[in-house]
C-alpha positions as CSV (number, residue, x, y, z in Angstrom):
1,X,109.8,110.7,125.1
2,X,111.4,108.2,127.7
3,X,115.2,107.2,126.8
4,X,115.1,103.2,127.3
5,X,118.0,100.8,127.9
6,X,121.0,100.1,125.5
7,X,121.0,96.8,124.1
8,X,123.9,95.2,122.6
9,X,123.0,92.1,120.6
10,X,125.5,89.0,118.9
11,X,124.2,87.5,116.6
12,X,121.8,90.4,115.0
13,X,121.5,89.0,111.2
14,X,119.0,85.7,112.0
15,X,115.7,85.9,112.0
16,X,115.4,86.5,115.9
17,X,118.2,89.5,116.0
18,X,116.2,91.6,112.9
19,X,113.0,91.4,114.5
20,X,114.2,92.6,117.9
21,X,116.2,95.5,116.4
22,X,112.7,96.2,114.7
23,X,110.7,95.8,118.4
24,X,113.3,97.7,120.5
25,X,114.0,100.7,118.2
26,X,110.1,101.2,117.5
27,X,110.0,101.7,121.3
28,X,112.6,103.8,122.2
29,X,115.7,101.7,122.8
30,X,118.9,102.3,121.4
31,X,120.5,98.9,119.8
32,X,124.3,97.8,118.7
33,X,123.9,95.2,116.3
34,X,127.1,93.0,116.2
35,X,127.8,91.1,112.3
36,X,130.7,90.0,110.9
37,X,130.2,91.5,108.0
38,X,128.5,94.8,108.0
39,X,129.0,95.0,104.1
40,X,126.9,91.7,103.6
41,X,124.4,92.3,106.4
42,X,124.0,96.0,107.4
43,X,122.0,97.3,104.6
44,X,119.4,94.4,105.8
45,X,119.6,95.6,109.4
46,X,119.0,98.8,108.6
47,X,115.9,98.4,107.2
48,X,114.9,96.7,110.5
49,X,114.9,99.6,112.3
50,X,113.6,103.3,113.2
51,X,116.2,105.6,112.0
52,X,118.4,107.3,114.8
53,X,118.1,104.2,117.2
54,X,120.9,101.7,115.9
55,X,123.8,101.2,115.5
56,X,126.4,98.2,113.8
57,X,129.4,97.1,114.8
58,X,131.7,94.8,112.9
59,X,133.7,91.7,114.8
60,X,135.2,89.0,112.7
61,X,136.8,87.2,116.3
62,X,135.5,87.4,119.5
63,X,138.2,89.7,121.0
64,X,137.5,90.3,124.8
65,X,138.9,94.1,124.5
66,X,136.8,94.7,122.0
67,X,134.1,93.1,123.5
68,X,134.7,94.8,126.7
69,X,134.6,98.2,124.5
70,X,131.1,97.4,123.6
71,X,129.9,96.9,126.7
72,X,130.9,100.0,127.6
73,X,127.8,101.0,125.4
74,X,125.1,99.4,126.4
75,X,123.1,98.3,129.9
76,X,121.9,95.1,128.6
77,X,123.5,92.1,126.3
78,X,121.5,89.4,124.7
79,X,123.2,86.7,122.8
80,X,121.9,85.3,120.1
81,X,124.6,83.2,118.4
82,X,124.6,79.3,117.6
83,X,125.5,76.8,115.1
84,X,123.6,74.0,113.5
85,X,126.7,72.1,112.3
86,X,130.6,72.6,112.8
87,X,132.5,73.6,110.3
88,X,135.7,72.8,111.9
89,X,136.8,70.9,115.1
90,X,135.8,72.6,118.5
91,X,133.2,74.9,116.5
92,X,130.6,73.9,119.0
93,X,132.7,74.5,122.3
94,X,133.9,77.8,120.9
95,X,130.2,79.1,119.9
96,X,128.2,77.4,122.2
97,X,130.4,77.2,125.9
98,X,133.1,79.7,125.4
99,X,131.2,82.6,123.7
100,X,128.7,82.4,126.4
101,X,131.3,82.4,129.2
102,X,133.2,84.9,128.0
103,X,130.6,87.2,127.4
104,X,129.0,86.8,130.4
105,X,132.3,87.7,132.6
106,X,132.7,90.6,130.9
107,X,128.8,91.3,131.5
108,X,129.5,90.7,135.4
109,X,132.8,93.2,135.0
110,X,130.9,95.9,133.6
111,X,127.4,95.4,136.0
112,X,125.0,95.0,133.5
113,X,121.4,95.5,134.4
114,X,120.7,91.7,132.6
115,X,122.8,89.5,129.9
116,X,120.1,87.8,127.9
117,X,121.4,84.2,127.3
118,X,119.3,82.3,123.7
119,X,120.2,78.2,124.4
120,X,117.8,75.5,122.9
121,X,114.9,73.2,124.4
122,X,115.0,69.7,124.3
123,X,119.2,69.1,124.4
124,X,118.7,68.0,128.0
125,X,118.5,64.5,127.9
126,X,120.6,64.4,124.8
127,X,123.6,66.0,126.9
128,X,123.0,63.6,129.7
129,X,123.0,61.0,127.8
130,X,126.5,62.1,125.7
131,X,124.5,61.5,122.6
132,X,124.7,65.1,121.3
133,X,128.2,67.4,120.9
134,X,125.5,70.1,120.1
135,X,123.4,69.5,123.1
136,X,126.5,69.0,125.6
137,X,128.1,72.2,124.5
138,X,124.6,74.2,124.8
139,X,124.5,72.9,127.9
140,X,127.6,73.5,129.4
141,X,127.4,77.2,127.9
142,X,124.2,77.7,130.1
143,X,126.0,76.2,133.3
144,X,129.1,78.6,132.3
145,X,126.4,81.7,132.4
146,X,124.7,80.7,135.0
147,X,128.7,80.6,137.0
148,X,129.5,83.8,135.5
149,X,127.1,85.8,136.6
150,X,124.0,86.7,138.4
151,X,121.7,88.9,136.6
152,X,121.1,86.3,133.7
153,X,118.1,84.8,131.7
154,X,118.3,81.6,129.8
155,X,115.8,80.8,127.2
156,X,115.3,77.3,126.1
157,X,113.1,78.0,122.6
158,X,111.8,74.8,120.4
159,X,111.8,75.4,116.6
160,X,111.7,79.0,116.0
161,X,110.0,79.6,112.4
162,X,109.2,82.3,110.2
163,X,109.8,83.3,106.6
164,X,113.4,84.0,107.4
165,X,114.5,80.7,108.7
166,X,116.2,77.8,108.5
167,X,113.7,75.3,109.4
168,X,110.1,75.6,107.6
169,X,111.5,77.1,104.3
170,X,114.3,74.2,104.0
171,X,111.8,71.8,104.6
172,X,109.4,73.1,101.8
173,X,112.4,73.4,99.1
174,X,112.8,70.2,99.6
175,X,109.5,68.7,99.7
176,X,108.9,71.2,96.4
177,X,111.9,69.2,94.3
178,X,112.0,65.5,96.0
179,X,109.5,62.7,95.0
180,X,110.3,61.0,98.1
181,X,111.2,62.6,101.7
182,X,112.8,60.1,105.1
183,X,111.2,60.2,108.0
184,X,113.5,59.8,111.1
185,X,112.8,57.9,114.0
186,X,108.9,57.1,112.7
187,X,108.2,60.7,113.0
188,X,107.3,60.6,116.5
189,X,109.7,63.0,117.8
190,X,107.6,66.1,119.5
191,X,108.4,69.5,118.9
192,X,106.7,73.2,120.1
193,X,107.2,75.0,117.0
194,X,107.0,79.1,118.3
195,X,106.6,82.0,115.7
196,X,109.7,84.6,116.0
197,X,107.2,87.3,116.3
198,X,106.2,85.4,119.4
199,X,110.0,84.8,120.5
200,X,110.5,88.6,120.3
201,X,107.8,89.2,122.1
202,X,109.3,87.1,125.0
203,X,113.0,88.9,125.4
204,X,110.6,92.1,125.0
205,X,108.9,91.5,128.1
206,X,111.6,90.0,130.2
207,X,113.2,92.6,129.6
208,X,110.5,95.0,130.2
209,X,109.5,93.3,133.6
210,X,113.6,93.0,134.5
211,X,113.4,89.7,135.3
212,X,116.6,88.1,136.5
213,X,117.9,84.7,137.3
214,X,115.7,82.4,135.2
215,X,115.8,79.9,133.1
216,X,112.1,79.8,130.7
217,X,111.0,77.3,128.2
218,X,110.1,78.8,125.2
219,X,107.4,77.0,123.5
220,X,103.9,78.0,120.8
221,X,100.5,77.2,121.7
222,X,100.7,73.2,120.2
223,X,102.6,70.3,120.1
224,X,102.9,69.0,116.8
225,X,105.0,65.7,115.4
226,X,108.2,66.0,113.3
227,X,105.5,63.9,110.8
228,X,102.8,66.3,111.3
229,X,105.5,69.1,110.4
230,X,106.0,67.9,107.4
231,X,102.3,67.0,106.6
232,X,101.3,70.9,106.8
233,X,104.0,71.2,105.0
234,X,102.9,69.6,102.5
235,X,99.7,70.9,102.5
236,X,100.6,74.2,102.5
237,X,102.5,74.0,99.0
238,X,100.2,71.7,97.6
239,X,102.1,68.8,96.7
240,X,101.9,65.4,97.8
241,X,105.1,62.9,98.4
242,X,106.1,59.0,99.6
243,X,106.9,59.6,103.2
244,X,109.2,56.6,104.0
245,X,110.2,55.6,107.2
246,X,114.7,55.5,107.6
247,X,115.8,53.1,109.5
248,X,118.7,54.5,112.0
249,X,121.6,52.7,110.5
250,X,121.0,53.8,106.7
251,X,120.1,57.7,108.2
252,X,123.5,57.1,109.8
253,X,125.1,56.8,106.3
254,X,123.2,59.3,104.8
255,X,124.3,61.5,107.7
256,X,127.4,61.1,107.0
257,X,127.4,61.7,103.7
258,X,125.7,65.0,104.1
259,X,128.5,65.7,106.1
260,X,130.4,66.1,103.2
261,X,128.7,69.0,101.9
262,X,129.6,73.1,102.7
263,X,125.5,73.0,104.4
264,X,124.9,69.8,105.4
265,X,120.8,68.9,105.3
266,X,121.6,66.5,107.9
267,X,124.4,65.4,110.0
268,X,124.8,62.6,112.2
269,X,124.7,64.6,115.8
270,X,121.9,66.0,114.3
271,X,120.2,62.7,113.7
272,X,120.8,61.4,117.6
273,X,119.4,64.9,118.4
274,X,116.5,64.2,116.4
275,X,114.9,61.5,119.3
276,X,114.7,63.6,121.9
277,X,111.0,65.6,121.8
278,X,111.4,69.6,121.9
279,X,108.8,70.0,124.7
280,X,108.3,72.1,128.0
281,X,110.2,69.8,130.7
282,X,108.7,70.8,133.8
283,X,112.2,71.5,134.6
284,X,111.8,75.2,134.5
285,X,109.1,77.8,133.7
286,X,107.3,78.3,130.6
287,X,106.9,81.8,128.9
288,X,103.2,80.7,129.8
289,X,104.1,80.4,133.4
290,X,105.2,83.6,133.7
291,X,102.4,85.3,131.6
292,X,104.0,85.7,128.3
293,X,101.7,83.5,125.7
294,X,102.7,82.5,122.2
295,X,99.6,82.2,120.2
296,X,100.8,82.1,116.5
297,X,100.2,78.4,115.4
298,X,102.5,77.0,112.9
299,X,100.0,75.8,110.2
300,X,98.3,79.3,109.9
301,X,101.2,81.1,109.5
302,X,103.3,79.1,107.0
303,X,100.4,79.6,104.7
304,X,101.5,83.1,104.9
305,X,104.9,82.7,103.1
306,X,104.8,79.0,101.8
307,X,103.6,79.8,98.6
308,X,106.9,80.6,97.5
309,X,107.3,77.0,96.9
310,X,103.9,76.3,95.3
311,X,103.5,76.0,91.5
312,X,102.2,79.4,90.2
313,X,103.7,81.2,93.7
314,X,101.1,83.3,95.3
315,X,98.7,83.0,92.8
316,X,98.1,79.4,92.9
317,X,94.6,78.0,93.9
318,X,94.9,76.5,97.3
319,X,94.0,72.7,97.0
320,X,90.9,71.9,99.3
């Protein structure tokens, strides 16, 4: 049995974090999962994994001596860690720019073999542009990185969906209790949905093939229309609703009034976000470019888990 590389991920609880712990361990690699509450989240890490080949580590602040400690543990980091909305003031800079460059000094101090940086696709022009605090603090994070250290890989995913997400399920509890659901910007705005099975998959290999000093696009097999999202949607838990078109300044309003709630549905940097198309850029390589395909299309597999949302759950008749 071949002894692989110590990985120490941030940001282990989402969707992306369990199903690396449950790739890496099944082959061999030992993994430090970082929460900040091991009482809340172990018990589900745990199940991720092959016993023997993780381990959890608690940090409620991002300490750089205790950070430092971890690294003494492991060869590689990845880091996993971002927020849709701030919750306070500076919450973007702090999770998004100085997480990243902190982390990645200390990655440089301690010569890991690679520090495995997860950004987002499509902020680009929204960070150019100043129209996005979320997209300009992304941004500078992967400029701070890319500073810090040499042995780094950026990844620039779209959407990443599956049953433990954010994205697809939101959508469909929505679109299960609404008679009505906005569409933003005419529903024109492209996205590359990828599966997390497929975005695992991806850090596997780069990993695997120890590449270094790349920034890769992250995208699935199609491009599909923040309208056509919600249209499979739709389909997919059998229900049919008014679609209305929002025009920008009442979204604005309603942004800001979403604001006001502990999860927001939508806030308003969210909403400027929301033009800019989630596509491969030509900018950089794609995981296709470099031989890593994503073939999991998003219609086929929210079939697999949307009937949670249907009436009469997984038993309903599928509508034809």
């Amino acid at each position: 049995m071949i002894i692989q590389d110590s990985i120490l991920i941030f940001g282990a609880t989402g969707q992306v974090g369990k199903s690396l712990i449950k790739r890496f361990t099944q082959n061999n690699y030992k993994v430090i999962a970082v929460t900040r509450n091991i009482h809340r989240k172990g018990y589900i890490l745990k199940t991720q994994s092959n016993y023997g080949w993780l381990e959890l580590e608690e940090i409620n602040s991002f300490n750089s001596e205790k950070i430092s400690s971890l690294m003494d543990r492991c060869t590689i980091c990845i880091n996993l860690i971002g927020i849709l909305y701030e919750k306070n003031k500076n919450d973007f800079i702090n999770i998004h720019t100085k997480l990243p460059s902190l982390l990645s000094k200390i990655a440089k101090e301690k010569k890991l073999k690679q520090f495995i940086h997860v950004s987002s696709l499509g902020i680009d022009n929204a960070a150019e542009k100043n129209d996005s605090n979320y997209a300009l603090s992304k941004i500078n994070g992967e400029k701070e990185v890319k500073k810090n250290f040499k042995n780094y890989v950026i990844l620039k995913p779209s959407i990443i969906f599956s049953v433990d997400d954010s994205f697809s399920t939101t959508f469909m509890k929505l679109l299960s209790l609404l008679p009505i659901m906005p569409i933003y910007y005419s529903g024109k705005t492209i996205f590359t949905p990828i599966h997390v099975t497929d975005m695992t998959e991806i850090i596997y290999q780069v990993i695997k093939e120890k590449i270094l000093g790349e920034t890769i696009e992250c995208i699935g097999p199609e491009q599909i229309s923040f309208k056509e999202i919600i249209l499979k949607l739709l389909n997919s838990i059998n229900k049919k609703r008014l679609l209305i078109p929002m025009p920008y300044t009442i979204a604005k309003i309603m942004a800001k009034i979403f604001e006001m709630m502990p999860k927001p549905i939508l806030t308003q940097d969210q909403l400027n976000l929301l033009k800019y198309n989630s596509i491969a850029t030509a900018k950089y390589k794609t995981n296709f470019d470099i031989g890593i395909k994503a073939n999991k299309k998003f219609e086929e597999e929210i079939e697999k888990y949307s009937f949670n949302w249907r009436n009469g759950g997984q038993f309903a008749k599928k509508k034809i």
